[in-house]
Backbone and ligand atoms as CSV (ligand in chain L), in Angstrom:
chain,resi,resn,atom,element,x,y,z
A,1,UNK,N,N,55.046,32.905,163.792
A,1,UNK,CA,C,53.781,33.178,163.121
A,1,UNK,C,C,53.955,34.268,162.077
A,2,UNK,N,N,53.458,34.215,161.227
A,2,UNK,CA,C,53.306,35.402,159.820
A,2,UNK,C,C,52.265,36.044,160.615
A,3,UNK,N,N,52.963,37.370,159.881
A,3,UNK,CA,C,51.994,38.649,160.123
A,3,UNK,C,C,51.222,39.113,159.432
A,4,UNK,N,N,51.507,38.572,158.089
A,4,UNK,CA,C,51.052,39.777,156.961
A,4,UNK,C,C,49.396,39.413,156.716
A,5,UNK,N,N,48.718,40.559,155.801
A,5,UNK,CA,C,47.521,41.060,156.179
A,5,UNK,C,C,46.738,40.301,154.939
A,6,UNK,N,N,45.615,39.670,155.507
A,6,UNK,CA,C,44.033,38.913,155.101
A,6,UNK,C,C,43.340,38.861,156.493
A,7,UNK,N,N,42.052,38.931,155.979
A,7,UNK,CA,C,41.110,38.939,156.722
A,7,UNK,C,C,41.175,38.181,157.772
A,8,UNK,N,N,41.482,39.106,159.190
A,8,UNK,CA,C,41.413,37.836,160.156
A,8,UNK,C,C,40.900,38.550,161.522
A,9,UNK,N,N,40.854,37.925,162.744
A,9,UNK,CA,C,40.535,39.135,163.794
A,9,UNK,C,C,41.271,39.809,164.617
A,10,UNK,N,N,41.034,41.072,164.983
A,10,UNK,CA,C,41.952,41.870,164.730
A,10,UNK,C,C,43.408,41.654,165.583
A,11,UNK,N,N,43.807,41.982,165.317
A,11,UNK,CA,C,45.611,41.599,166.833
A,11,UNK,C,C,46.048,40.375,166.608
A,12,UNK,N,N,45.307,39.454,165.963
A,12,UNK,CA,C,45.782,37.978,166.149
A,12,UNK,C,C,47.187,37.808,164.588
A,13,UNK,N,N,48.578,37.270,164.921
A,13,UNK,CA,C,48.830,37.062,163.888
A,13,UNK,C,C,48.452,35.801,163.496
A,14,UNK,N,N,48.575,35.379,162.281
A,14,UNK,CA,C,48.316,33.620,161.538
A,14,UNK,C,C,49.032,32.873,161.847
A,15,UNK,N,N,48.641,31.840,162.705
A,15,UNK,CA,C,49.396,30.462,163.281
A,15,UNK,C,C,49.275,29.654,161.877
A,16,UNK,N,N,50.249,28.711,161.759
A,16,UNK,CA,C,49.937,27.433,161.339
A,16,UNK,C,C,50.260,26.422,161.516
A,17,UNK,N,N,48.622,25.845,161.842
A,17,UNK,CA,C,48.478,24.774,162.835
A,17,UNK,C,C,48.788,23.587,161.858
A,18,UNK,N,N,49.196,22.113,162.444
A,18,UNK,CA,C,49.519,21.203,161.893
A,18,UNK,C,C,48.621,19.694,162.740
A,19,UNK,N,N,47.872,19.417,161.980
A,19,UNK,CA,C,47.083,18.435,163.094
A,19,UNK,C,C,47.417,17.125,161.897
A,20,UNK,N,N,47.718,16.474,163.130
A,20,UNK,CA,C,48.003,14.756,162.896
A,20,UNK,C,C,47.289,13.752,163.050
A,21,UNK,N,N,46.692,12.722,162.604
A,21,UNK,CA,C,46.376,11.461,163.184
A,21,UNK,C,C,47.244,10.259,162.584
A,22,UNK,N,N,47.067,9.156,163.810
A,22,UNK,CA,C,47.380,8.264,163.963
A,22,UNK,C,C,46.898,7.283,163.177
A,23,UNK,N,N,47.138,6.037,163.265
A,23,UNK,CA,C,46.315,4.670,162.348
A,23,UNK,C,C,45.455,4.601,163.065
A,24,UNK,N,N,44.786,3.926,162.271
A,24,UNK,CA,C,43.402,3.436,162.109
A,24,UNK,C,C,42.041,4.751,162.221
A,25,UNK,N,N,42.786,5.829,162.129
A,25,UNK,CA,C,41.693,7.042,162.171
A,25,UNK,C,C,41.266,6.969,160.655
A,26,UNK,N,N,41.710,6.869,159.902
A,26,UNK,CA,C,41.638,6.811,158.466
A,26,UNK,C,C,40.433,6.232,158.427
A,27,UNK,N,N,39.737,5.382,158.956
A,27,UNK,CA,C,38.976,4.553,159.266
A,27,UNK,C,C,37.455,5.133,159.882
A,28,UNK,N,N,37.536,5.977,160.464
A,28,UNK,CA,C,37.031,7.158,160.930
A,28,UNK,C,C,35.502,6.677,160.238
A,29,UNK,N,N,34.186,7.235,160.876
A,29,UNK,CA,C,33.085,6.144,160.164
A,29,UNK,C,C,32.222,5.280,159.967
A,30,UNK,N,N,33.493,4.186,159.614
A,30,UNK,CA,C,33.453,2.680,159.615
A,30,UNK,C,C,33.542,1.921,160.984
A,31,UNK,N,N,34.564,2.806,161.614
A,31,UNK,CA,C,35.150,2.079,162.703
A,31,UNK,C,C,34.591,2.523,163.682
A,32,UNK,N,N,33.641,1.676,164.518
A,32,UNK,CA,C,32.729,1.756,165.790
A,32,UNK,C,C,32.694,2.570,166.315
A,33,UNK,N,N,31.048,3.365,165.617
A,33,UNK,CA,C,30.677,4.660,165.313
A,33,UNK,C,C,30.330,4.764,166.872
A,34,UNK,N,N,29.579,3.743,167.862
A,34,UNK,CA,C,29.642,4.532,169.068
A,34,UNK,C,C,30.358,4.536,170.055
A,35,UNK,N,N,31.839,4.511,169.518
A,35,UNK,CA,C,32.947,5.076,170.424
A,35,UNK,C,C,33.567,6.287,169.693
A,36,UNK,N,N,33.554,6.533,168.075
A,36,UNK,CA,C,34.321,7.231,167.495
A,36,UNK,C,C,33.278,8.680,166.888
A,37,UNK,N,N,32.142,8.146,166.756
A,37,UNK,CA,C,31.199,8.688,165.622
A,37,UNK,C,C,31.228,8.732,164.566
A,38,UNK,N,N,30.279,8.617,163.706
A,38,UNK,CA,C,29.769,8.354,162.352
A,38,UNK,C,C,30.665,9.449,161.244
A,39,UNK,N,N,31.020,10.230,161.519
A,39,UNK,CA,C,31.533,11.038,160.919
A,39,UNK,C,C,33.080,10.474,160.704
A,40,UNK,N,N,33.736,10.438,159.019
A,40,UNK,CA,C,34.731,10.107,158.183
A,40,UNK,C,C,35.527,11.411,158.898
A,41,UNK,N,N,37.056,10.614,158.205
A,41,UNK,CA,C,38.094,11.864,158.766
A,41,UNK,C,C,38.267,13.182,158.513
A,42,UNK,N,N,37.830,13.392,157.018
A,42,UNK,CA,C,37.479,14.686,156.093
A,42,UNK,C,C,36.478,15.332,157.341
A,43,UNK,N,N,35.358,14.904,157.459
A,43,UNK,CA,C,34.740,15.878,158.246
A,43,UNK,C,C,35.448,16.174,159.931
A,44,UNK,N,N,36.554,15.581,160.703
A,44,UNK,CA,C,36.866,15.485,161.892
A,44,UNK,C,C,37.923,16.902,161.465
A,45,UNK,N,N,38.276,16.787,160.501
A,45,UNK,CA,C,39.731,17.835,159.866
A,45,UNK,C,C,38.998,19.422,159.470
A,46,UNK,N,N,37.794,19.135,158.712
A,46,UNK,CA,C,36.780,20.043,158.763
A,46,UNK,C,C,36.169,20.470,159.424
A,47,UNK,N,N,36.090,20.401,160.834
A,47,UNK,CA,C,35.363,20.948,162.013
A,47,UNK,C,C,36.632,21.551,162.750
A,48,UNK,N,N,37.908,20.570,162.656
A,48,UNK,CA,C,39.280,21.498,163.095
A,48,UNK,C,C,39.476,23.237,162.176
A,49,UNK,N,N,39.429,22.588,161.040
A,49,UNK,CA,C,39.961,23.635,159.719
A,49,UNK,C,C,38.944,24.622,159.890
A,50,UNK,N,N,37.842,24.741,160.885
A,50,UNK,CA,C,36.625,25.314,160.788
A,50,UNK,C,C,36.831,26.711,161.147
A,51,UNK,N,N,37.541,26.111,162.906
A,51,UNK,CA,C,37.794,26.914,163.867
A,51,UNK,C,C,39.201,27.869,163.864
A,52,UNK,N,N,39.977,27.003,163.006
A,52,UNK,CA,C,40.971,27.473,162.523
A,52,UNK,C,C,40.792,28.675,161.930
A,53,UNK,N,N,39.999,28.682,160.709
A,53,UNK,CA,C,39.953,29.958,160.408
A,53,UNK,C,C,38.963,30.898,160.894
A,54,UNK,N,N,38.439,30.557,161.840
A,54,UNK,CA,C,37.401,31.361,162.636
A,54,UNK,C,C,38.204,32.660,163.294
A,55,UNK,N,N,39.319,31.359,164.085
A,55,UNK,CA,C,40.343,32.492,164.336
A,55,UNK,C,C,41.715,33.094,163.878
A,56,UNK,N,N,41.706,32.873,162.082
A,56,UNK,CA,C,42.453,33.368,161.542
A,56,UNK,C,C,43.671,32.499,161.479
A,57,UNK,N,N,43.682,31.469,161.656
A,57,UNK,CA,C,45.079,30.332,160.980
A,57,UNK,C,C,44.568,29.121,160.274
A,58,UNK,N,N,46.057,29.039,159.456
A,58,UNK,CA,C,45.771,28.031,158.402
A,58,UNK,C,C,45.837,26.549,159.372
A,59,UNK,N,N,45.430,25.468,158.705
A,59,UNK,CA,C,45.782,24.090,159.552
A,59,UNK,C,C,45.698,23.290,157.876
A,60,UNK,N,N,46.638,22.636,158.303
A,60,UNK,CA,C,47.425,21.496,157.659
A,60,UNK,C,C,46.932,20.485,158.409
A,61,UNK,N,N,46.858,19.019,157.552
A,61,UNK,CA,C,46.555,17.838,158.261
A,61,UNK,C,C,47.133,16.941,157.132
A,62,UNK,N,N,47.682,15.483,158.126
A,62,UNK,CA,C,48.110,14.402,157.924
A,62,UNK,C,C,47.863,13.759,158.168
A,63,UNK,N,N,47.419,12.197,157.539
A,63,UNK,CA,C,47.330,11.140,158.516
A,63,UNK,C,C,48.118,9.957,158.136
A,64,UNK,N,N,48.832,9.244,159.083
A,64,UNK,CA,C,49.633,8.045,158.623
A,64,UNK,C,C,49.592,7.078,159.742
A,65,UNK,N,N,49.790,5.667,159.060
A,65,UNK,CA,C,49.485,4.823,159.724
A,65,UNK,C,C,50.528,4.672,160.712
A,66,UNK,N,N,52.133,4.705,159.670
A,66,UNK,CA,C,53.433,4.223,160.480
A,66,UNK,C,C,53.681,5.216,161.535
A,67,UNK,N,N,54.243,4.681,162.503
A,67,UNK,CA,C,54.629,5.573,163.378
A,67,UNK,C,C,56.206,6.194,162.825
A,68,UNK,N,N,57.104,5.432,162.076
A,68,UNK,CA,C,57.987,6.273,161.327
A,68,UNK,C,C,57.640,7.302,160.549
A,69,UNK,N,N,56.636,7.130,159.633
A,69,UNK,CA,C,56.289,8.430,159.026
A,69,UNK,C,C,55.622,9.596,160.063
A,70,UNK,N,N,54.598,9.007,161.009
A,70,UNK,CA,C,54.398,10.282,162.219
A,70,UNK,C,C,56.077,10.833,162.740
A,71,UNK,N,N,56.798,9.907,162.862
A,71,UNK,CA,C,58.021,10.741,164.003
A,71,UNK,C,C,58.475,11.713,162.642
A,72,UNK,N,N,58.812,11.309,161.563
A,72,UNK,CA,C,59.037,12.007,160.377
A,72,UNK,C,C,58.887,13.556,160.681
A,73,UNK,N,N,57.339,13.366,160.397
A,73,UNK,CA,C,56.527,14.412,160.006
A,73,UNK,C,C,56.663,15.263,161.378
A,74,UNK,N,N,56.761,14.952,162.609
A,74,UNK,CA,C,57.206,15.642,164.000
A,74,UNK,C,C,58.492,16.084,163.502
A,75,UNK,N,N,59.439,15.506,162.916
A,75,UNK,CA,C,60.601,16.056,162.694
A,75,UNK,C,C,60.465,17.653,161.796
A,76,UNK,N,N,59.710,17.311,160.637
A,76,UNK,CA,C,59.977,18.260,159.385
A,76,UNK,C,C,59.147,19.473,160.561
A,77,UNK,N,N,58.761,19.507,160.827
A,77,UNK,CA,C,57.685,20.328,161.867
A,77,UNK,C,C,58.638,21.588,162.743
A,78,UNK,N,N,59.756,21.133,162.680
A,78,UNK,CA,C,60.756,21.873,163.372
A,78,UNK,C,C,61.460,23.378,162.740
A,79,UNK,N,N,61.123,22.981,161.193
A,79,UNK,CA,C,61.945,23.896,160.362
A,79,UNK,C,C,60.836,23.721,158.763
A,80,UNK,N,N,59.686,23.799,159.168
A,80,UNK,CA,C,58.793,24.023,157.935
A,80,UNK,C,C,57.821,25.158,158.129
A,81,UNK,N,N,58.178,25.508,159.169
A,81,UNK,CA,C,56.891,26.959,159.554
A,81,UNK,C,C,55.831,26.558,160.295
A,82,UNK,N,N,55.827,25.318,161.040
A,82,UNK,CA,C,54.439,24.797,161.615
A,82,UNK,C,C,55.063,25.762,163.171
A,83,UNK,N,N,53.646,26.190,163.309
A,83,UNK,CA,C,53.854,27.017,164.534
A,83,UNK,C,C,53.005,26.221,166.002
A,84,UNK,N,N,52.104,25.205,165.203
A,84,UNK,CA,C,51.533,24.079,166.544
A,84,UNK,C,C,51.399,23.173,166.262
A,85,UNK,N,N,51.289,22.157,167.157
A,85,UNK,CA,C,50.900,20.580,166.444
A,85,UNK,C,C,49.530,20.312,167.023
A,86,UNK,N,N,48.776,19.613,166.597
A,86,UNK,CA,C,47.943,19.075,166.965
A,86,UNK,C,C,47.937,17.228,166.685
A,87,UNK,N,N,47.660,16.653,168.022
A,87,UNK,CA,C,47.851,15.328,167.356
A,87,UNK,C,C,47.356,14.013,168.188
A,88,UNK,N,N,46.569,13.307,167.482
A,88,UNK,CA,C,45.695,12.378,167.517
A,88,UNK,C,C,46.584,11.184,167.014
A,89,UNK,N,N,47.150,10.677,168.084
A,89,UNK,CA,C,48.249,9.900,167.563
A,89,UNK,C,C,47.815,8.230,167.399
A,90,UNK,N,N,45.874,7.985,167.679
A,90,UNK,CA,C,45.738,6.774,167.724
A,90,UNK,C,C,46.359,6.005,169.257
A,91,UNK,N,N,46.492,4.528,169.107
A,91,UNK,CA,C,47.126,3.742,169.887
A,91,UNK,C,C,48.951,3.640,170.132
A,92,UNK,N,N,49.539,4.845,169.161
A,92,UNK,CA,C,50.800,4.989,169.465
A,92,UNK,C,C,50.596,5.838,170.709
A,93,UNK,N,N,49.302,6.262,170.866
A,93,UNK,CA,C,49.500,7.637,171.994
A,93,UNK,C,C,50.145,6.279,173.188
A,94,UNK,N,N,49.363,5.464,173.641
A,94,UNK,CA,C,49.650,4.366,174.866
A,94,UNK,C,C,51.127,3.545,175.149
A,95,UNK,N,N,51.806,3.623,173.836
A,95,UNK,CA,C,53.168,2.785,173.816
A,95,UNK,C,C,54.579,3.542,172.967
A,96,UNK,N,N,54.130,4.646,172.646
A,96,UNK,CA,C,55.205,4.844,171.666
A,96,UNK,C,C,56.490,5.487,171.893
A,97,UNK,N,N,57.254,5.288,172.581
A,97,UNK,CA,C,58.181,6.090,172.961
A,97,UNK,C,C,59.044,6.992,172.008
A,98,UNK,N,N,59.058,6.639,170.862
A,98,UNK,CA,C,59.508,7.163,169.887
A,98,UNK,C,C,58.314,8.531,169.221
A,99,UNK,N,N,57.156,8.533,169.599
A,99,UNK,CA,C,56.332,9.832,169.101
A,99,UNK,C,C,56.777,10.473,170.115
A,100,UNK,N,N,56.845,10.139,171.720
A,100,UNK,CA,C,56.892,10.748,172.451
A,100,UNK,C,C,58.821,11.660,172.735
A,101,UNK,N,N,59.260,10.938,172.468
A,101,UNK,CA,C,61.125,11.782,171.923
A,101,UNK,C,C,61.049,12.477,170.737
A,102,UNK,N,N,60.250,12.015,169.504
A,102,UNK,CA,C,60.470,13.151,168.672
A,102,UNK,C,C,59.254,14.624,168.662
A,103,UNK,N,N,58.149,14.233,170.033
A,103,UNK,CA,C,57.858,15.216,170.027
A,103,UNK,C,C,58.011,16.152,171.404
A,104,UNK,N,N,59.224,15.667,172.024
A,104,UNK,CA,C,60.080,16.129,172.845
A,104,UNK,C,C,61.227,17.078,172.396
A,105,UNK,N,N,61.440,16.818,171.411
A,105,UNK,CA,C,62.600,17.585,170.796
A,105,UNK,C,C,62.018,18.628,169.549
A,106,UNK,N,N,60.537,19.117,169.618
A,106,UNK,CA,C,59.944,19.888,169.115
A,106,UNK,C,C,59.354,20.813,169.801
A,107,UNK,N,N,60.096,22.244,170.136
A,107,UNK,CA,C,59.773,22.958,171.090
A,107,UNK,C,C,58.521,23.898,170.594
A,108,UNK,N,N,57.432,23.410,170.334
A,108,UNK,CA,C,56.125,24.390,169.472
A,108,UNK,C,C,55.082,24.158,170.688
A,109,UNK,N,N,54.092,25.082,170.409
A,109,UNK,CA,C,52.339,23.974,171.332
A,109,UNK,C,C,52.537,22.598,170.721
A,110,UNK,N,N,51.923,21.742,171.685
A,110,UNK,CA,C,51.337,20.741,171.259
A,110,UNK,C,C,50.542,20.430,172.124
A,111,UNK,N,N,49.437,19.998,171.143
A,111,UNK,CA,C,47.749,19.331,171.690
A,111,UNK,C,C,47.387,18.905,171.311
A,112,UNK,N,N,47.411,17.429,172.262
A,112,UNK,CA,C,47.086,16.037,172.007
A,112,UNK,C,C,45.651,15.785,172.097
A,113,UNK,N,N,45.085,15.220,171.124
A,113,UNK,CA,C,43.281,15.152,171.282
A,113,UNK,C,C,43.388,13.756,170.953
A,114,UNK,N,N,41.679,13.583,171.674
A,114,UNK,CA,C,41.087,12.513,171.204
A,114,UNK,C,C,39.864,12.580,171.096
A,115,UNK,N,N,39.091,11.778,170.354
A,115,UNK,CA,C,37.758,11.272,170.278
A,115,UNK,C,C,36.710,10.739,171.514
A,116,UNK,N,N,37.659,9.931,171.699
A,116,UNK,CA,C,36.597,9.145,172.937
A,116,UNK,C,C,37.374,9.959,174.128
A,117,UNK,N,N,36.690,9.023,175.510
A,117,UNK,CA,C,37.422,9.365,176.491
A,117,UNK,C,C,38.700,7.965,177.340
A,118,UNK,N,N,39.385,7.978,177.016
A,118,UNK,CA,C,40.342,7.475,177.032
A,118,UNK,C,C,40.361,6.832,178.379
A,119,UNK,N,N,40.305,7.765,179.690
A,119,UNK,CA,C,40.298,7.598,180.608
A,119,UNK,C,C,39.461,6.975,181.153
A,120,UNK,N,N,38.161,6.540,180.234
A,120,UNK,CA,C,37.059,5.668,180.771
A,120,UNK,C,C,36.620,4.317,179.609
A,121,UNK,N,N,38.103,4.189,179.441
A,121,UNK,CA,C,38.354,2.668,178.431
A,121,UNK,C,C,39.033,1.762,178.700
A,122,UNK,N,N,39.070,0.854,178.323
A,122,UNK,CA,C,40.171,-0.247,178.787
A,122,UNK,C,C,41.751,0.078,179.482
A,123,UNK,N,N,42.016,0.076,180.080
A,123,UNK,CA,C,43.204,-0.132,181.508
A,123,UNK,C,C,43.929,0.235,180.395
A,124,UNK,N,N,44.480,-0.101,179.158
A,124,UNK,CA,C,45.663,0.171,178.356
A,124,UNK,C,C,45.780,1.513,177.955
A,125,UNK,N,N,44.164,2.028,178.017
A,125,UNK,CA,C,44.436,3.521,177.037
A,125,UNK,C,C,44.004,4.640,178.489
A,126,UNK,N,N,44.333,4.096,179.404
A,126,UNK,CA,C,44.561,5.226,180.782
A,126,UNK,C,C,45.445,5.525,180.342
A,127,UNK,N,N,46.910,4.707,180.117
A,127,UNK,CA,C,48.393,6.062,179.889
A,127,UNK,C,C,48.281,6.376,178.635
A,128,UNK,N,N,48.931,8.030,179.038
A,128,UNK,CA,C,49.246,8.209,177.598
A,128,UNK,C,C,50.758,9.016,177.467
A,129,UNK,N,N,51.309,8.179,176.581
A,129,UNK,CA,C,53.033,8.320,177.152
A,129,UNK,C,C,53.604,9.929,176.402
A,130,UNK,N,N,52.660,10.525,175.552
A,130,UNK,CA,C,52.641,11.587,175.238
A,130,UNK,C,C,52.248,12.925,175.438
A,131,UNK,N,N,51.619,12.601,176.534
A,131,UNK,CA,C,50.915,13.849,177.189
A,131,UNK,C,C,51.879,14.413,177.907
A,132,UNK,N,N,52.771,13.822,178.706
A,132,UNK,CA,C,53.217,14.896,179.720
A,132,UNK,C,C,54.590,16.090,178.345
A,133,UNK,N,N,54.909,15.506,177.461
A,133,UNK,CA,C,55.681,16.218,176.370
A,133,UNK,C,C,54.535,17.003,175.478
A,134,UNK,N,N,53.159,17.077,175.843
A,134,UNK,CA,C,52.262,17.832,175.426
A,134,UNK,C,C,52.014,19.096,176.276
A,135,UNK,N,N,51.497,20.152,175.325
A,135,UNK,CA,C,51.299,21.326,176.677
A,135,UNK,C,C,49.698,20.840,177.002
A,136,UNK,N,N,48.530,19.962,177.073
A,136,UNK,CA,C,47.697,19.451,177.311
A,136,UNK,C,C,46.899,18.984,176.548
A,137,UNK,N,N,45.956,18.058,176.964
A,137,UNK,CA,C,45.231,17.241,176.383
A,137,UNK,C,C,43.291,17.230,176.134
A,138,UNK,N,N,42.582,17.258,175.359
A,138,UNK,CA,C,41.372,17.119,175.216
A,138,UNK,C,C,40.763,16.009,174.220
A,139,UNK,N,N,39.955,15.177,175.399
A,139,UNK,CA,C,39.361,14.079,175.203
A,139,UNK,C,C,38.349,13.799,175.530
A,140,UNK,N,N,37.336,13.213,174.996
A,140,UNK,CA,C,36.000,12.658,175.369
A,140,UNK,C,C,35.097,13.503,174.750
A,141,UNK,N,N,35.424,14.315,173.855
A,141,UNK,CA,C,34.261,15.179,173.338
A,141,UNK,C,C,33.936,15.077,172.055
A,142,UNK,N,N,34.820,14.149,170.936
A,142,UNK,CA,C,33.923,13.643,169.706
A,142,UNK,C,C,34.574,14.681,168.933
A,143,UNK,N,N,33.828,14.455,168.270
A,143,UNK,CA,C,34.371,15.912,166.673
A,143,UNK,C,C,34.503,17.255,167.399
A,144,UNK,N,N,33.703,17.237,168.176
A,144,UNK,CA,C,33.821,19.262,169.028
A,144,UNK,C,C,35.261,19.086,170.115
A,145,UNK,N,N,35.802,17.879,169.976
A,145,UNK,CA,C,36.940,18.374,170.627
A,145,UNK,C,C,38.260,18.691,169.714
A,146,UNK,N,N,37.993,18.341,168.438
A,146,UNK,CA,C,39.237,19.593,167.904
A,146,UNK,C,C,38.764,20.736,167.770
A,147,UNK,N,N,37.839,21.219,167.913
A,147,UNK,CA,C,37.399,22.666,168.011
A,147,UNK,C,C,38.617,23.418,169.112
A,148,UNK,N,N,38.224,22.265,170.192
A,148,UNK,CA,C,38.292,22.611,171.773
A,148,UNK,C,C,40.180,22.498,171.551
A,149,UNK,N,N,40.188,22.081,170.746
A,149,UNK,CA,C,42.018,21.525,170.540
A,149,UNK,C,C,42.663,22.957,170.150
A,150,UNK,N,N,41.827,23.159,168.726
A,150,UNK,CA,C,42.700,24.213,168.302
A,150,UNK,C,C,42.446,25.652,169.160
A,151,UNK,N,N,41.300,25.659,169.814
A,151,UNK,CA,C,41.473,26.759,170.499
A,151,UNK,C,C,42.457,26.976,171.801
A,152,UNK,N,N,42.952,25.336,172.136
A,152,UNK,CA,C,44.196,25.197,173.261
A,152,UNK,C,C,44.923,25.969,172.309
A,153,UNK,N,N,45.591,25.416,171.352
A,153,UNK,CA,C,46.652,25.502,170.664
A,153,UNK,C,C,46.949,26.949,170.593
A,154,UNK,N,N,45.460,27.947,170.088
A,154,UNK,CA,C,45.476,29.242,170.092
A,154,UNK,C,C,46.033,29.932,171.602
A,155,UNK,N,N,45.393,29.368,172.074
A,155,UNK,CA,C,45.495,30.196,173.879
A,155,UNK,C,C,47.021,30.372,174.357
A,156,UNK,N,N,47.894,28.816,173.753
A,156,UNK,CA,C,49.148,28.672,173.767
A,156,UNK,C,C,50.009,29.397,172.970
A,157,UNK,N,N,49.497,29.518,172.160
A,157,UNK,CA,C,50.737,30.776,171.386
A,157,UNK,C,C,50.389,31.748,171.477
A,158,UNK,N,N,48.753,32.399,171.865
A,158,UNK,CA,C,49.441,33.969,172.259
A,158,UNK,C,C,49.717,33.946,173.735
A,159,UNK,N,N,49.814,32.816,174.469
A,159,UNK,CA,C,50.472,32.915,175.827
A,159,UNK,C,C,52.038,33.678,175.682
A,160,UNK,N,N,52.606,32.997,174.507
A,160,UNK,CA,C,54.229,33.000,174.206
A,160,UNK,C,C,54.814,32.311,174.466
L,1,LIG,C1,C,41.775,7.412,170.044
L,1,LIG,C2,C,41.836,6.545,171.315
L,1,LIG,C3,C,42.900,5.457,171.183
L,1,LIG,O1,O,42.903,4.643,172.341
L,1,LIG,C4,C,42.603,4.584,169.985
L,1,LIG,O2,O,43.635,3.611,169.827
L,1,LIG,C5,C,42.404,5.360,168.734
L,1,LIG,C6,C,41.576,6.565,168.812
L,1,LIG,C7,C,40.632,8.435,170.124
L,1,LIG,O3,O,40.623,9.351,169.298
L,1,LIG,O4,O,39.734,8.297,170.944
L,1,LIG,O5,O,42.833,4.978,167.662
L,1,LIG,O6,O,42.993,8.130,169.936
């Protein structure tokens, strides 16, 4: 984490957070507002970016459909200054073994969110093959759960 001095509260140094989504979030909206809510991805990144600087770190966001460009972007993550991940990996969260190795071999926080509640959806999106390589997960709470994300993320790095 950078130390150096802008307005922030007090003791905390500046994380920077890196939040991801998956395909079909892009979609965000459009796509069956009463499982996801009405709200586009700009505003889901804007309620993250909110809290972010509430408590004094920057957040970066990406979204890509391929899961090569997600493992990518888990990669560059290692040696670009990202100090957490945050990540909404879509339906790769249920099958991807490949998000889940390259974000195995990224020793930062990571906190996996979602929108809906996962656990009370179709039999496929009970697993999620990325969580246990996550330091935990928040789901079922809509746009206020990246709030609830980045403040994991926070809790986790000044844990150490
Ligand atoms: C999701 C849940 C996934 O099962 C689904 O494939 C998504 C969105 C969520 O935010 O609730 O794309 O990750």
């Amino acid at each position: 984490m950078a130390g150096c001095g802008r307005s922030r509260p007090r003791g905390r140094p500046i994380a920077r957070l890196l939040l991801l989504h998956g395909p079909n979030l892009s979609q965000l909206g459009v796509r069956d507002p009463a499982t996801y809510g009405s709200q586009d991805l700009a505003a889901v990144v804007d309620h993250a970016r909110a809290t972010a600087t509430e408590l004094g770190h920057d957040l970066a966001d990406e979204q890509h459909e391929a899961e090569a460009d997600l493992v990518r972007r888990i990669h560059t993550a290692r040696t670009d200054g990202t100090d957490a991940i945050l990540l909404n990996a879509g339906a790769f969260t249920h099958y991807s073994y490949a998000l889940r190795d390259a974000l195995a071999i990224l020793d930062l926080p990571k906190v996996e969110v979602h929108l809906s509640n996962i656990h009370g959806r179709e039999r496929f999106r009970h697993t999620s093959v990325i969580a246990a390589v996550c330091d935990g997960s928040v789901a079922g709470f809509g746009i206020d759960g990246y709030g609830l994300a980045v403040r994991a993320a926070d809790a986790v790095l000044r844990r150490g």
